[in-house]
N, C-alpha and C positions, 0 to 999 in steps of 0.2 A: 239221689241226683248229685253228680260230683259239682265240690265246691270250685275248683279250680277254674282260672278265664278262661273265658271261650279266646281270647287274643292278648297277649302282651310284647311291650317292647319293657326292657332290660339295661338300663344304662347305654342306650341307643345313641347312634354318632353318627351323622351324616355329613360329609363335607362335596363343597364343588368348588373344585382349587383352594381360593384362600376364603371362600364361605362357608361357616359354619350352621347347615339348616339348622341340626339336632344334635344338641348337647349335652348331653349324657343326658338324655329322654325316657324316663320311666310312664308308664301309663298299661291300664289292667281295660277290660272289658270284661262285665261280667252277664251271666245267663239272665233274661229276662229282663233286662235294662234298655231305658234310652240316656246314650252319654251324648253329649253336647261338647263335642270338642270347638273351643274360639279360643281366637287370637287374633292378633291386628295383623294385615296384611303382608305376607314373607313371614309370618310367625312361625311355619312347619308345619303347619296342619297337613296339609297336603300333602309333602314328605313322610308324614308322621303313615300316613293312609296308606302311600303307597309303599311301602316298607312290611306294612302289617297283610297286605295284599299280595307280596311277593312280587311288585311290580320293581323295584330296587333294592339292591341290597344295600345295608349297613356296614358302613367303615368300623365301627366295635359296637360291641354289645352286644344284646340278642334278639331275636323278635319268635313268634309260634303264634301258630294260629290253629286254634283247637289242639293244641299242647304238640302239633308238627311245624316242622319246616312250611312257612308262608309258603312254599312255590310247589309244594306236595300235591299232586292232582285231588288228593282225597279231601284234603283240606278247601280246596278252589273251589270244588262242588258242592260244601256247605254255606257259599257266600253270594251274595248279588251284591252288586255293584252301581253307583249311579254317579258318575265323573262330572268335574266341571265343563272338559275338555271332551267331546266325542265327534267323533268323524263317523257317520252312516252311509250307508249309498243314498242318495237323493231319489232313487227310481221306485225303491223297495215298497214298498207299503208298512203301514205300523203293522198289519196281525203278521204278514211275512215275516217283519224281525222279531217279534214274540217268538213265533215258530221257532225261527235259526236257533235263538238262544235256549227255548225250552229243550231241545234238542241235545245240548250239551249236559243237561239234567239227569239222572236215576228215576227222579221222581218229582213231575215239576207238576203244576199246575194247569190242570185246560187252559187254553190261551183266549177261551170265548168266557171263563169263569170271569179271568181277573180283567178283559175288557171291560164286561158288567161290570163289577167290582171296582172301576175309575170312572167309569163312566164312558168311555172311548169308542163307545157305538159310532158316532160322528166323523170319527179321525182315521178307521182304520183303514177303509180301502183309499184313503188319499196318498199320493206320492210323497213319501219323507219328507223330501225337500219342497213343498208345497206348501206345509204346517210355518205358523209363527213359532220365535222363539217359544213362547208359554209353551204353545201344544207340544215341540218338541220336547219338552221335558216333562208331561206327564205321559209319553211314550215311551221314554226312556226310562222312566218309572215302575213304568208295567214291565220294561224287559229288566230291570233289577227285581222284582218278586215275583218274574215267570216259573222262575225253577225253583220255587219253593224253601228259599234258602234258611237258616237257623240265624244267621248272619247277616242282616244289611249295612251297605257303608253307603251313605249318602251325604254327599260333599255338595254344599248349596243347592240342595234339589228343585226351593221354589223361585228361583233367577230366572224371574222373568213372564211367574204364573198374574192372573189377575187374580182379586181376591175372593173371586167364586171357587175356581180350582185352587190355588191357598188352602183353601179352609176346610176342602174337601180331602185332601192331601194329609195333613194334620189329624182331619178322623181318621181316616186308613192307617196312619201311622199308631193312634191311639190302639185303636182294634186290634192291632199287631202283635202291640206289646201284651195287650191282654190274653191274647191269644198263646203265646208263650216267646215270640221273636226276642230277637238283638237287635238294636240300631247303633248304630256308630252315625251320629249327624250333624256337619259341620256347617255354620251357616253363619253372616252376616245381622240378620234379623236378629236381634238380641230377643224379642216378644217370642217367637219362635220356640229358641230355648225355654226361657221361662216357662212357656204355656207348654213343652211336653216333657222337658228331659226331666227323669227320674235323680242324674248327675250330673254337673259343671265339672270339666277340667280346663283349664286357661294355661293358654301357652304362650309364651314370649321369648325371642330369641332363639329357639330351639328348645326351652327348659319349661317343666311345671310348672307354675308360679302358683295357681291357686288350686283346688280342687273341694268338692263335698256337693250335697243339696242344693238347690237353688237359694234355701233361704238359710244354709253356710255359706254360701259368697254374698250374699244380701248383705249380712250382720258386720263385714267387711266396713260397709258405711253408715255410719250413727246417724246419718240425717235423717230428719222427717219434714213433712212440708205439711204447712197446715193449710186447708182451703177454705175458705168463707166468703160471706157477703157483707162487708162492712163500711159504714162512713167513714171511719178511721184515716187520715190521711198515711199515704203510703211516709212521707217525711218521719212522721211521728211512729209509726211502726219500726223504722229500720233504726233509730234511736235507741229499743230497747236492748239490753244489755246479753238477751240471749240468742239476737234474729243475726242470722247469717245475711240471709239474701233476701229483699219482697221483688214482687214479681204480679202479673194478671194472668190467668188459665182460664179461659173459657167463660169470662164474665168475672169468676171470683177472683179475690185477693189471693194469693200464695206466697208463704209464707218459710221458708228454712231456718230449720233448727236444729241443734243437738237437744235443746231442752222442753221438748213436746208439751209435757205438761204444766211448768214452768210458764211458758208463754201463751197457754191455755187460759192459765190464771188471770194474767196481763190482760189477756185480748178480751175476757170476760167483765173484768174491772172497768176496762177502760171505755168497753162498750157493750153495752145489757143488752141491747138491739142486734148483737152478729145474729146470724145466721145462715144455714146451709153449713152448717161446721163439717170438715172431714179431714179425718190424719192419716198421710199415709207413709207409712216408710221406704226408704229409697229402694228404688227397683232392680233389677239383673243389670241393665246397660249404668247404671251407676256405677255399681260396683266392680262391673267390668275397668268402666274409666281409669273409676282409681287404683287399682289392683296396674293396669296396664301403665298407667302412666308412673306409679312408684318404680318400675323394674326398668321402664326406661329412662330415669334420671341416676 
């Protein structure tokens, strides 16, 4: 199986007049992966997608998708698609635009398979424009992995789902990757990321700023937070010499630190009776934070 990405952009450069989306934008996609493309909002994600999509061209650099020209028909037919932005007909019904799109396929999927497969028994013979937001987007869903693509790009796909469809969405997506798919999926939900992408790449300004595993952007931020149940007054905790921040979570004390164990010792000392003890180290949207907020100072 060739090592090479299934999509790269190249020292990628996007301008609109005096706005620079993408500056000099390097980023790979590789076979069998979920990347998790984030950034704060106007960071090029979205640029970045549709560049690799053929939907825009690049002012310099370069972009391929599946080692062609983005806008190669051959290449088009290896990808689904799921925008933030779509316009349908309102009249249509969902398994009609299933149909339309399987259609443009070689080799797409029954449209009554991957109905089952969402669930969208309920949805299909209703008028488009009938469906809530949610529902439009796990129909739009279904027409991004109607035609069986190698490729998914999904740009905030759950905008809008409740958290039955969420979660169900997230399996699908699991199964996928197991199965041997691509996703490219960019999303707001930092939990999201964490719970599926295999990679983190972070963008700001147009530029990579961070990229690896979820728990290579973790490592990004040394804190950890200690939870317990303790008489300890908060006064007297943030006193010690190694406590960032205290705080309450859900009944318990919480507690910030760079020196986990350190303040382990402290909190045992100072009171035999804690309990409910739990450490945890700082999470994706942490690290996110500060990553995003150092590039923009």
């Amino acid at each position: 199986m060739s090592k090479s990405p299934l999509a790269s952009l190249n020292a990628t450069v996007k301008r609109y007049g005096s706005l620079t989306a993408l500056d000099g934008l390097d980023l790979t996609v590789n076979r069998g992966e979920l990347l998790a493309l984030l950034g704060p909002n106007g960071a090029g994600k979205s640029t970045a997608i549709s560049i690799l999509l053929g939907l825009q061209r690049a002012d310099a650099g370069s972009a391929t998708l599946f080692g062609e020209d983005p806008q190669s028909l051959n290449a088009r037919r290896r990808v689904g698609i799921m925008m933030q932005e779509v316009m349908l007909s309102p009249v249509m019904r969902p398994r009609e635009l299933m149909q339309q799109v399987a259609s443009y396929y070689p080799s797409p999927y029954d449209v009554d398979i991957v109905i089952k497969r969402l669930k969208l028994e309920p949805l299909v013979n209703r008028p488009y424009g009938k469906l809530s937001g949610g529902q439009k987007r796990q129909v739009q869903f279904g027409m991004a992995l109607v035609g069986r693509p190698e490729l998914l790009f999904l740009d905030e796909p759950t905008v809008g789902m409740d958290l039955q469809s969420r979660e169900g969405l997230w399996q699908v997506l699991r199964d996928l990757i197991h199965e041997g798919s691509s996703i490219v999926l960019t999303t707001h939900h930092l939990e999201e990321a964490e719970a599926l992408a295999n990679r983190v790449a972070v963008i700001t300004k147009g530029k990579l700023v961070a990229g690896g595993t979820v728990d290579e952007i973790r490592a990004v931020v040394s804190d950890k937070t200690i939870l317990c149940r303790t008489a300890l007054a908060d006064a007297d905790i943030r006193g010690w010499p190694d406590v960032l921040r205290v705080g309450v979570e859900h009944g318990r004390r919480q507690i910030v630190t760079r020196e986990a164990e350190r303040v382990l010792r402290q909190l045992l000392a100072a009171d035999p009776d804690v309990r409910d003890i739990e450490v945890r180290r700082a999470g994706l949207a942490e690290a996110f934070a500060e990553i995003t907020s150092e590039t923009v100072q």
